[in-house]
N, CA and C atoms as an extended XYZ file, in Angstrom:
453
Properties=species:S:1:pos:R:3:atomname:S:1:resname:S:1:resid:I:1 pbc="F F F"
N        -2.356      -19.890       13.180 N   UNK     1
C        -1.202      -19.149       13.664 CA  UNK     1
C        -0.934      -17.977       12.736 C   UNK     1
N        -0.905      -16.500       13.331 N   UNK     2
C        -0.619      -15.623       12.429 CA  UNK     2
C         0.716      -15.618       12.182 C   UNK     2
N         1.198      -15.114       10.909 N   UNK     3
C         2.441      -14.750       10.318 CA  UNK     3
C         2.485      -13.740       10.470 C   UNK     3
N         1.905      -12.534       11.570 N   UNK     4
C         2.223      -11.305       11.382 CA  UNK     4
C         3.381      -11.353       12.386 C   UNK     4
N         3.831      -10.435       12.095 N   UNK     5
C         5.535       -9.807       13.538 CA  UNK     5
C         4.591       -9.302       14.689 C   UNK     5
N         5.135      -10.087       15.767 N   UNK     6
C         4.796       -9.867       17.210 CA  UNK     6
C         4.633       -8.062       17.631 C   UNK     6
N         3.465       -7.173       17.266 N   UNK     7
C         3.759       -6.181       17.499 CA  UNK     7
C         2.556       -5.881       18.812 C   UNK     7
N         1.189       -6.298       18.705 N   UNK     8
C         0.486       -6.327       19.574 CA  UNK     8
C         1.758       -7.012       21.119 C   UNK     8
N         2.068       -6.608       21.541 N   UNK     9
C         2.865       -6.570       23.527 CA  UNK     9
C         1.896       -8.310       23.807 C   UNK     9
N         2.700       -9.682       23.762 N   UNK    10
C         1.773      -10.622       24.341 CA  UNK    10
C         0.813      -10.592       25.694 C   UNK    10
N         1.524       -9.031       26.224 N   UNK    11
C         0.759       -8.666       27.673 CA  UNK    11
C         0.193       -7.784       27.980 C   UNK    11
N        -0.387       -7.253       26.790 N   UNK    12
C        -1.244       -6.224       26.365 CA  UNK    12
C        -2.493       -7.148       26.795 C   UNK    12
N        -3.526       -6.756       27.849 N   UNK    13
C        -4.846       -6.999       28.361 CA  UNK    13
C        -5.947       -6.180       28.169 C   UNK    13
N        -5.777       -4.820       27.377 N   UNK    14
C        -6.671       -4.276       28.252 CA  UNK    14
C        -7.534       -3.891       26.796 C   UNK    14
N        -8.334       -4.728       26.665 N   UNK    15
C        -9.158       -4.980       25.307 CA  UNK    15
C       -10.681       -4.971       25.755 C   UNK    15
N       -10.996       -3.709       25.042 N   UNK    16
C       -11.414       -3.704       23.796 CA  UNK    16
C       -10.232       -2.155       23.967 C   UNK    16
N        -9.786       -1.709       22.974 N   UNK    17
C        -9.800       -0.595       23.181 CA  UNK    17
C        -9.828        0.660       21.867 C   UNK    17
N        -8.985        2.096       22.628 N   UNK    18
C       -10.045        3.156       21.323 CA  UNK    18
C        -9.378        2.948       19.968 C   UNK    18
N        -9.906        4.109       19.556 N   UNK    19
C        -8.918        4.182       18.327 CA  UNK    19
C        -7.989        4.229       17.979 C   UNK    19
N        -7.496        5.270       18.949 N   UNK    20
C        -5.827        5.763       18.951 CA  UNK    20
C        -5.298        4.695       19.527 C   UNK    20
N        -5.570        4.231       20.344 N   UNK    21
C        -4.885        2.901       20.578 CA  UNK    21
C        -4.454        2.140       19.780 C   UNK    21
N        -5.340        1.749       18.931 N   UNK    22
C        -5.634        0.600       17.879 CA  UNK    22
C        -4.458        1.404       16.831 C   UNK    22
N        -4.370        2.220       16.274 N   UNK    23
C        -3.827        2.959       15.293 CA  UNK    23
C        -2.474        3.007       16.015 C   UNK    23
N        -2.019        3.151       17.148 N   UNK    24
C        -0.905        3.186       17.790 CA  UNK    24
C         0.087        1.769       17.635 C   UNK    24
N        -1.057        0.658       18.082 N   UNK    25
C        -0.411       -0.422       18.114 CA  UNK    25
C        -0.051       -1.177       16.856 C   UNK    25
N        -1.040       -0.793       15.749 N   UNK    26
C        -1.004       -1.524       13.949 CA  UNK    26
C        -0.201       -0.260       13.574 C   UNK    26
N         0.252        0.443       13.846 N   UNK    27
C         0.989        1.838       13.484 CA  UNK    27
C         0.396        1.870       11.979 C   UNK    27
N        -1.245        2.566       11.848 N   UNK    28
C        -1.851        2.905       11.193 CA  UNK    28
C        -2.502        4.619       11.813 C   UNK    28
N        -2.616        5.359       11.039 N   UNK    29
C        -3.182        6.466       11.522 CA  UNK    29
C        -4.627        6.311       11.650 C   UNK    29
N        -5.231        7.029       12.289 N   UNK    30
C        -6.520        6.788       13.107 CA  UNK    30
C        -7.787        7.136       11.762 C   UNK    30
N        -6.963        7.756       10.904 N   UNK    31
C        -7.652        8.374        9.876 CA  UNK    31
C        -7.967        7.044        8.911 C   UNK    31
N        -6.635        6.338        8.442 N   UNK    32
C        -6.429        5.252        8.018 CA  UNK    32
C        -7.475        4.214        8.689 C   UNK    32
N        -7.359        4.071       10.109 N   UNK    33
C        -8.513        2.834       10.288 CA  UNK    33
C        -9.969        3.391       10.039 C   UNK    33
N       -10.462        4.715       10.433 N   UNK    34
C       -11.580        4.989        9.881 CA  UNK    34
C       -11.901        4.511        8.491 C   UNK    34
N       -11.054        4.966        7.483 N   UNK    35
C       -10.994        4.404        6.114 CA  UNK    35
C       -11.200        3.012        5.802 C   UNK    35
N       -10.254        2.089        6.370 N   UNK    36
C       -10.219        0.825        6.197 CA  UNK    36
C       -11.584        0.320        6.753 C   UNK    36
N       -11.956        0.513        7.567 N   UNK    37
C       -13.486        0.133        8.349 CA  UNK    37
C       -14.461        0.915        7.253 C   UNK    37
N       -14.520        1.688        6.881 N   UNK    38
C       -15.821        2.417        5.950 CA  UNK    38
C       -15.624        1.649        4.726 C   UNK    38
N       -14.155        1.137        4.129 N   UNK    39
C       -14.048       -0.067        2.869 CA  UNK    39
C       -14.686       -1.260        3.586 C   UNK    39
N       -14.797       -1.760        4.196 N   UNK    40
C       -15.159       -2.856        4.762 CA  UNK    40
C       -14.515       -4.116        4.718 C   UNK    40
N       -13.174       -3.036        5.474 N   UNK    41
C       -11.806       -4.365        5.484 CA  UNK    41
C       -12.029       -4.799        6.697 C   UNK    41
N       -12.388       -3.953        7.673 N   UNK    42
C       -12.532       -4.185        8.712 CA  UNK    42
C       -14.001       -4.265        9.332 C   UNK    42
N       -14.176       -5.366       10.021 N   UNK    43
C       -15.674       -5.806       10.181 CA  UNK    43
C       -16.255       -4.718       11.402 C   UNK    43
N       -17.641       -4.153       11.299 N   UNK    44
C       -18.304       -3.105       11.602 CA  UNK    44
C       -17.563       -3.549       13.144 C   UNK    44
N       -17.139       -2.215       14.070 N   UNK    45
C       -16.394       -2.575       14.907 CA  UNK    45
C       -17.565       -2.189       16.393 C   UNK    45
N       -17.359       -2.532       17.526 N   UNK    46
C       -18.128       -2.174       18.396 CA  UNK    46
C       -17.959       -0.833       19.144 C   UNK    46
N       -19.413       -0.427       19.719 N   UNK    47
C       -19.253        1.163       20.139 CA  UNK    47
C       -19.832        1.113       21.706 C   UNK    47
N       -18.866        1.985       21.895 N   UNK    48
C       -19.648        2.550       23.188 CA  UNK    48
C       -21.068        3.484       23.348 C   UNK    48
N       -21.702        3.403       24.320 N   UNK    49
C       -22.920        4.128       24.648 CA  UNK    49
C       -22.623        5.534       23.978 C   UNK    49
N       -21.802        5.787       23.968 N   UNK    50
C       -21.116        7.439       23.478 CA  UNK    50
C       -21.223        7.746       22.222 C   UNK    50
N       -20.719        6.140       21.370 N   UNK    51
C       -20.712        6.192       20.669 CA  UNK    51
C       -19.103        6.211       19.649 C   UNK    51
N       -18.405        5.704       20.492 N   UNK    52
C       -16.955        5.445       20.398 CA  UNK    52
C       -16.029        4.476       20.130 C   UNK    52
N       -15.653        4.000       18.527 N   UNK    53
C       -15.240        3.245       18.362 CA  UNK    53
C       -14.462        2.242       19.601 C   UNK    53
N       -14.510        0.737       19.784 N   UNK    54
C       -13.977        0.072       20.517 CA  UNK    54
C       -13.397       -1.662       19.569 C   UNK    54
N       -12.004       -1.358       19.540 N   UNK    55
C       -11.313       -2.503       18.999 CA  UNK    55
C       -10.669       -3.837       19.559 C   UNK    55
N       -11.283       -4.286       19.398 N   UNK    56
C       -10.398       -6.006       19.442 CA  UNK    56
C        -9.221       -6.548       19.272 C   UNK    56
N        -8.801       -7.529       19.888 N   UNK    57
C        -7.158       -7.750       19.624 CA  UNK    57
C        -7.188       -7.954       17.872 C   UNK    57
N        -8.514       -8.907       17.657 N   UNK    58
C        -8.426       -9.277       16.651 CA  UNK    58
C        -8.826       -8.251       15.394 C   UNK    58
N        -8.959       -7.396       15.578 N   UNK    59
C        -9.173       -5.631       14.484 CA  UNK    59
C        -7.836       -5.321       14.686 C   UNK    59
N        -7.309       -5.574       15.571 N   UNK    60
C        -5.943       -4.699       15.820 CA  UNK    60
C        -4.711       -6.217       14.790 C   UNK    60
N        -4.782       -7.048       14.978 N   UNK    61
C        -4.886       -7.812       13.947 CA  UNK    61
C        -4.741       -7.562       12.730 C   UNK    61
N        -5.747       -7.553       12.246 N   UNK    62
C        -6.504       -7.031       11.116 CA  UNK    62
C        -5.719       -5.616       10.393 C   UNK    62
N        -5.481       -5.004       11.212 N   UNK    63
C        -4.946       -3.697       10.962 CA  UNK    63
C        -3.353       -3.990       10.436 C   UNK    63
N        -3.045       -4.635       11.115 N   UNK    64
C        -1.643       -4.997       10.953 CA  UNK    64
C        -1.343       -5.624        9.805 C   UNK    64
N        -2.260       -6.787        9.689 N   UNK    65
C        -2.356       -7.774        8.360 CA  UNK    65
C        -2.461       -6.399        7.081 C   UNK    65
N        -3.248       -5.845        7.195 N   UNK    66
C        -3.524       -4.411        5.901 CA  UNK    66
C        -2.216       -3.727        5.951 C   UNK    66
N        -1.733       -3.176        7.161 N   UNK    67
C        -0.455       -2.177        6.963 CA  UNK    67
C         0.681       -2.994        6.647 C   UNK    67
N         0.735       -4.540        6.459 N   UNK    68
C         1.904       -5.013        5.835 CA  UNK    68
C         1.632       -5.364        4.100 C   UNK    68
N         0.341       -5.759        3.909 N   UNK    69
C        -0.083       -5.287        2.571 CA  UNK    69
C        -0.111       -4.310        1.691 C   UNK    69
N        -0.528       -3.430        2.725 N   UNK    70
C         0.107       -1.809        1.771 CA  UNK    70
C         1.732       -1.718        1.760 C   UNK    70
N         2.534       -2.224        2.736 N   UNK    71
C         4.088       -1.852        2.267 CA  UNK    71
C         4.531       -2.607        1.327 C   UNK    71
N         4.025       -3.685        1.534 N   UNK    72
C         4.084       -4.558       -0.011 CA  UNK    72
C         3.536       -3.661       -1.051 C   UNK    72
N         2.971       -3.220       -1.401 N   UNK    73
C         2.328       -2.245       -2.766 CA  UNK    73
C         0.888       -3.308       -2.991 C   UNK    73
N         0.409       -3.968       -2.341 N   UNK    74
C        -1.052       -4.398       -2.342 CA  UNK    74
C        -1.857       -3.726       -2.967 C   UNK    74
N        -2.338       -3.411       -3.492 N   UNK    75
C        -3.713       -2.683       -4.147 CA  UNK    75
C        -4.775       -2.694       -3.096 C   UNK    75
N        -5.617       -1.835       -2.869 N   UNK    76
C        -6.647       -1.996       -2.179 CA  UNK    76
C        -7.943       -3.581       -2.437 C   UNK    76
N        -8.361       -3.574       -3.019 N   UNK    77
C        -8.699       -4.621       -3.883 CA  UNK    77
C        -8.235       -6.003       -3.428 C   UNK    77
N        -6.661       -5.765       -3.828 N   UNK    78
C        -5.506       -7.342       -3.110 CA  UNK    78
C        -6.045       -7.504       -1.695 C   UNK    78
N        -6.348       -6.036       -1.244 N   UNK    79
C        -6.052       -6.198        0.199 CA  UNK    79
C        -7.664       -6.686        0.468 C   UNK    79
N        -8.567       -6.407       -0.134 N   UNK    80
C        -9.500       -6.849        0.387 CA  UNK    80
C        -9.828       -8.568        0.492 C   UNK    80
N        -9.286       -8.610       -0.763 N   UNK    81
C        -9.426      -10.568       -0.890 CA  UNK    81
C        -8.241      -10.981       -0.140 C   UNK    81
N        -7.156      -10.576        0.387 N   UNK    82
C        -6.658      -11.181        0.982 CA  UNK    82
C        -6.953      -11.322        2.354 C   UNK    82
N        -7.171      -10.145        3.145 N   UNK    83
C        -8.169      -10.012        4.506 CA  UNK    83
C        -9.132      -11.249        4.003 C   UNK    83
N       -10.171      -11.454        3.700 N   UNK    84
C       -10.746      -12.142        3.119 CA  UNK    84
C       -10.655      -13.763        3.275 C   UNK    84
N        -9.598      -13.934        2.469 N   UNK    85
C        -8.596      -15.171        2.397 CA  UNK    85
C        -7.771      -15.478        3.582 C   UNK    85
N        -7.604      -14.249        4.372 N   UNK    86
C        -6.499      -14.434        5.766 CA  UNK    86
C        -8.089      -14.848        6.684 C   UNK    86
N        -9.687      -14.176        6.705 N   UNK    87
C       -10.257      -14.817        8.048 CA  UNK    87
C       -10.760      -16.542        7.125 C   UNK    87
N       -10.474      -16.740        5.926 N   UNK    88
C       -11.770      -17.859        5.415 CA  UNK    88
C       -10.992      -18.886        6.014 C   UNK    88
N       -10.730      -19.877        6.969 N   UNK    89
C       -10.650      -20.823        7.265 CA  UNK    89
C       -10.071      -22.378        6.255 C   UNK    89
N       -11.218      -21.736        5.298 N   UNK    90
C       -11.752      -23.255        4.504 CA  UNK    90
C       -10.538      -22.499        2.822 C   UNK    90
N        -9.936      -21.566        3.049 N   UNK    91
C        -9.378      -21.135        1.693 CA  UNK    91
C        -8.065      -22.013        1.239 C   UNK    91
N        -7.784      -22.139        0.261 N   UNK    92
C        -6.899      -22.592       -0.633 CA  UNK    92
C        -5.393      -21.581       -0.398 C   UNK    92
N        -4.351      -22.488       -0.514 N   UNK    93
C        -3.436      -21.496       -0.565 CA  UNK    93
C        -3.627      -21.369       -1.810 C   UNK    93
N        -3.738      -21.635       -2.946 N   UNK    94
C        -3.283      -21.359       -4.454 CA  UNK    94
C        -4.219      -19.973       -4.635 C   UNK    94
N        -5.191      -19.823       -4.436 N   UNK    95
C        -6.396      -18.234       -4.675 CA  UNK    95
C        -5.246      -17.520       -4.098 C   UNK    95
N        -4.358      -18.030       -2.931 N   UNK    96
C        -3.539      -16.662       -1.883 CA  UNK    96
C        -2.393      -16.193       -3.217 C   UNK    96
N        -1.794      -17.705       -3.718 N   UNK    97
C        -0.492      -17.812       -4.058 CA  UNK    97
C        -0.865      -16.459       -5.659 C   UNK    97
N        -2.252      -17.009       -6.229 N   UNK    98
C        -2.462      -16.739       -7.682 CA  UNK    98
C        -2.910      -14.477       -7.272 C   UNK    98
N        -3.040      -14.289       -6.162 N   UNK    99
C        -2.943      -12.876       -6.180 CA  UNK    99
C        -1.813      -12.270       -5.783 C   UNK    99
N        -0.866      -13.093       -5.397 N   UNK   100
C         0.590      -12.527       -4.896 CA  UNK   100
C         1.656      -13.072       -5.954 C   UNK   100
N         1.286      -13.621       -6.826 N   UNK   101
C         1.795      -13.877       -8.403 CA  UNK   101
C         1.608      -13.090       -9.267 C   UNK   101
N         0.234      -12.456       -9.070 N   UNK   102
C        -0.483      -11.374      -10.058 CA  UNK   102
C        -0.143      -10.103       -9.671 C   UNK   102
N         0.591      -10.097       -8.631 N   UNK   103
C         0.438       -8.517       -7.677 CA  UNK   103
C         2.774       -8.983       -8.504 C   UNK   103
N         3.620       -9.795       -8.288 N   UNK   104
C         4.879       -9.743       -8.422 CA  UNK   104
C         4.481       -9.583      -10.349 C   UNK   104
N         3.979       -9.929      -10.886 N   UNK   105
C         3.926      -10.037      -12.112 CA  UNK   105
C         3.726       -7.921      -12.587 C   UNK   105
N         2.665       -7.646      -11.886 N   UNK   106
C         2.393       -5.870      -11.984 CA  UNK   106
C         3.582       -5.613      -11.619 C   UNK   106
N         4.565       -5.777      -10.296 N   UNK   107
C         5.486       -5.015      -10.150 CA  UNK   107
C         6.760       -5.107      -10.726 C   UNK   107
N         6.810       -6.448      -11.655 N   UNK   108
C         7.827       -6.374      -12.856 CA  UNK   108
C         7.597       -5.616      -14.046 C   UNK   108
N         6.655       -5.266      -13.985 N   UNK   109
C         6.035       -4.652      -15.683 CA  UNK   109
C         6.495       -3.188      -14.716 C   UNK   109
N         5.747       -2.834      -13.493 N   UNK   110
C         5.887       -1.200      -13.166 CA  UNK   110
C         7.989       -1.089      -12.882 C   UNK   110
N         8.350       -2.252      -12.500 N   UNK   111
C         9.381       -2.010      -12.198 CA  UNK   111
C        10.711       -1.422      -14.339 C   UNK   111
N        10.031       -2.519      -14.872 N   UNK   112
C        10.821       -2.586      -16.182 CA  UNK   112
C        10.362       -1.120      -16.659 C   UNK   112
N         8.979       -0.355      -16.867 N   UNK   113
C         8.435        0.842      -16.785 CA  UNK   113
C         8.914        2.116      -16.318 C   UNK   113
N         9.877        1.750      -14.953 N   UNK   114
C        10.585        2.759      -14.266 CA  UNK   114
C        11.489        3.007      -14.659 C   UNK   114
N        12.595        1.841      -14.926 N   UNK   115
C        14.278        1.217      -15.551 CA  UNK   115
C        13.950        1.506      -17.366 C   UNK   115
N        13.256        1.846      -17.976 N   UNK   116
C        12.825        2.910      -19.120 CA  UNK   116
C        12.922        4.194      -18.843 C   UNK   116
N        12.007        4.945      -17.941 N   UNK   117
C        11.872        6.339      -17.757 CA  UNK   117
C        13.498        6.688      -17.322 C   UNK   117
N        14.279        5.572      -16.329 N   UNK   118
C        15.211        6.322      -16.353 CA  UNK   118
C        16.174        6.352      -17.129 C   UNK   118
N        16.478        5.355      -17.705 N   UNK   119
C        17.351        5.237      -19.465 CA  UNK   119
C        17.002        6.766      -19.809 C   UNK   119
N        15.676        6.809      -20.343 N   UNK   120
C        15.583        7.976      -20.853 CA  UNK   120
C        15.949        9.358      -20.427 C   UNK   120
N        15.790        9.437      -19.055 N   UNK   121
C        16.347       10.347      -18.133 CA  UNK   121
C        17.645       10.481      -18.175 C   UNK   121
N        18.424        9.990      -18.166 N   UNK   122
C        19.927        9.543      -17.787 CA  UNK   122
C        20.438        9.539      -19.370 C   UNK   122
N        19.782        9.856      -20.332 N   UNK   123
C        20.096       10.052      -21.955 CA  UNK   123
C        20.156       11.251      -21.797 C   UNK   123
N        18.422       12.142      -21.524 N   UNK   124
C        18.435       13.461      -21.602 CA  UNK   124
C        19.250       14.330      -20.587 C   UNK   124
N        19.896       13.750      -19.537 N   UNK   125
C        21.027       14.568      -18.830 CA  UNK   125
C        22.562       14.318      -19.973 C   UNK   125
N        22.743       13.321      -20.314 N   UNK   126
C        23.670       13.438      -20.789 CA  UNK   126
C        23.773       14.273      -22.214 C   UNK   126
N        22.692       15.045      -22.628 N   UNK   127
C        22.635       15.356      -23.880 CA  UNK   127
C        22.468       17.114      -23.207 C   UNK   127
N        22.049       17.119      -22.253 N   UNK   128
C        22.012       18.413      -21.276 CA  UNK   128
C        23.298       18.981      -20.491 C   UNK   128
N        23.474       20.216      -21.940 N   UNK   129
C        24.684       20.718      -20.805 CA  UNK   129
C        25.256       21.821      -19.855 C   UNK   129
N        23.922       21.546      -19.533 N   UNK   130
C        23.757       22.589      -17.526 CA  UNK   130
C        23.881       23.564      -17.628 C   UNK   130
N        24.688       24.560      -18.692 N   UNK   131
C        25.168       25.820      -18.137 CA  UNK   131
C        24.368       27.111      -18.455 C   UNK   131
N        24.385       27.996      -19.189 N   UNK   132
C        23.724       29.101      -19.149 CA  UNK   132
C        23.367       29.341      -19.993 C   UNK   132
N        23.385       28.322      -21.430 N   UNK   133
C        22.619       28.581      -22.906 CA  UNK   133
C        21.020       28.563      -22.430 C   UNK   133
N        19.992       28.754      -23.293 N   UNK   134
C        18.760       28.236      -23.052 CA  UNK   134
C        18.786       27.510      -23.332 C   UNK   134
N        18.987       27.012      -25.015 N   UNK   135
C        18.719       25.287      -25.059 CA  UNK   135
C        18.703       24.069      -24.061 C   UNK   135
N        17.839       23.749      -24.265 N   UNK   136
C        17.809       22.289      -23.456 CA  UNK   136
C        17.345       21.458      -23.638 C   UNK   136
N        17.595       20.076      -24.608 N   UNK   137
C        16.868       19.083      -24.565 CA  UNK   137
C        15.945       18.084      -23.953 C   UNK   137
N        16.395       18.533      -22.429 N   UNK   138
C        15.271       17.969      -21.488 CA  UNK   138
C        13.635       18.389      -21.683 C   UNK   138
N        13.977       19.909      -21.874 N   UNK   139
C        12.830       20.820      -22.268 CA  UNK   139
C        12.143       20.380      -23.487 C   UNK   139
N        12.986       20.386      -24.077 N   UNK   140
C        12.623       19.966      -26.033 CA  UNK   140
C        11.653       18.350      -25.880 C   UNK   140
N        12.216       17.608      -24.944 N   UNK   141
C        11.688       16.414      -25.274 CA  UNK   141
C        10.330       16.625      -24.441 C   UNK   141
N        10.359       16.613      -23.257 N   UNK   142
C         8.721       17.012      -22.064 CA  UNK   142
C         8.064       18.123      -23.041 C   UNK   142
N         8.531       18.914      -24.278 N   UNK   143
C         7.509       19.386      -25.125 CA  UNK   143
C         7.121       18.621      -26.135 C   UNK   143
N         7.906       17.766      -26.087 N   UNK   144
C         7.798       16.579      -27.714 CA  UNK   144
C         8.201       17.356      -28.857 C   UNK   144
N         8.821       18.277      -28.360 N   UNK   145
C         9.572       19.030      -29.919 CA  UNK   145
C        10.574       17.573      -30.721 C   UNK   145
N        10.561       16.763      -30.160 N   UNK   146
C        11.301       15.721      -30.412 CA  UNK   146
C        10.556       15.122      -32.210 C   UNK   146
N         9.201       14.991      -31.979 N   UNK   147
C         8.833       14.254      -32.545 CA  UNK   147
C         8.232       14.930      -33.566 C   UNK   147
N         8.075       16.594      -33.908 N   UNK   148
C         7.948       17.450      -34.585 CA  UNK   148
C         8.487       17.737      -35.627 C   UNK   148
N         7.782       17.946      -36.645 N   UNK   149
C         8.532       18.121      -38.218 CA  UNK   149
C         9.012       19.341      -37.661 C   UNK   149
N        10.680       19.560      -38.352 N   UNK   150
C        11.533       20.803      -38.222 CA  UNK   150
C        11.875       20.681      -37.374 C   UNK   150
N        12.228       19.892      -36.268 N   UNK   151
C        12.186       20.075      -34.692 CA  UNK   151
C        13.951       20.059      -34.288 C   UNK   151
């Protein structure tokens, strides 16, 4: 049973279909599934005599499973072992649990990383006072005159 949100229409029939379709319905850009298919997130897809990509409910799937990984901040990489881990049948939840532990663990370090830059930000405005001198410590520091003998 997928956990994705009901976005494929349950009365959507008319499968296989193109690209834009496919990109319409995973609300991925068409550019994006080219991409994801040349990483080989997505399994080599079938063509017409023409020569024209043709997608599956289950690519369209697929697509969806990736575009909720990327809004999560997934890494490409995450996303591949997890696609991966979402078709293996025989997988462990703990391999799922131990990359979505490792992926909340990065976004506490990038998050504490951010809540720094802006301390610092929110110092150098308050030490900045807007009006029509040149001085400016915002300036002084993005030169590192900060850390300069004489400075």
């Amino acid at each position: 049973m997928s956990t994705l949100p009901e976005v494929v229409p349950a009365t959507y029939s008319a499968w296989p279909v193109a690209i834009g379709t496919a990109a319409r319905l995973s609300n991925v850009s068409a550019k994006m599934v080219r991409h994801y298919e040349s990483m080989g997130l997505l399994a080599s897809v079938a063509r017409t005599d023409s020569g024209y990509r043709q997608y599956a409910e289950a690519d369209v799937r697929t697509l969806q499973f990736i575009k909720r990984c990327r809004t999560l901040g997934f890494s490409m990489l995450e996303i591949a072992e997890l696609v991966d881990l979402w078709h293996n049948r025989k997988r462990t939840s703990a391999s799922v649990k131990r990359i979505a532990q490792k992926h909340v663990e990065d976004l506490s370090q990038r998050i504490d990383a951010m809540q720094a830059m802006q301390r610092t930000l929110v110092s150098l405005l308050d030490h900045c006072h807007g009006d029509e001198r040149p001085e400016c410590p915002i300036l002084d520091d993005l030169a590192g005159n900060c850390c300069r003998p004489g400075a």
